[in-house]
N, C-alpha and C positions, 0 to 999 in steps of 0.2 A: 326532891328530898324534903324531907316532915323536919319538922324545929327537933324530934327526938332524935333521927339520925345523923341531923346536922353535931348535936350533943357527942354521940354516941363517937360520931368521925373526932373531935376535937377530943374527946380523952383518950381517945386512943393516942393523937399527935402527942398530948400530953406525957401519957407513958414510954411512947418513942423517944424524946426530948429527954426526959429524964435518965433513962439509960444512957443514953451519948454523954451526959453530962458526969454520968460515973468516971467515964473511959475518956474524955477533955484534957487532955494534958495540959493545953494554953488557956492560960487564965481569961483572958480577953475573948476566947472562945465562949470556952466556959459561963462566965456572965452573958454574954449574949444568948445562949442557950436557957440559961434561968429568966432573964428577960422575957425572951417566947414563952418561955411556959407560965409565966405571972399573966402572960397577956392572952394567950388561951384559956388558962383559966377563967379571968374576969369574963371573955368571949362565953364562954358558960355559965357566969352566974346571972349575965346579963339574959341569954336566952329563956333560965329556966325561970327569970322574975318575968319573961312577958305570959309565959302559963297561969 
């Protein structure tokens, strides 16, 4: 797998994440699902700075 489609698989997970988190009824859920996706994000800004 290339650093691109390691990217490409993480925002995906990204926009998965975000959707569940529309539909999260438990707060506590919720926050944990936004936690993942702050930390998948950072997972991509880290990769695109080793380019």
């Amino acid at each position: 797998m290339t650093e691109q489609q390691m990217i490409a698989a993480l925002n995906e997970m990204v926009a998965t994440l975000s959707k569940r988190i529309g539909l999260e009824e438990d707060q506590g859920n919720r926050e944990a699902l936004e936690d993942a996706v702050s930390n998948l994000r950072q997972a991509i800004i880290c990769l695109e700075d080793v380019d």
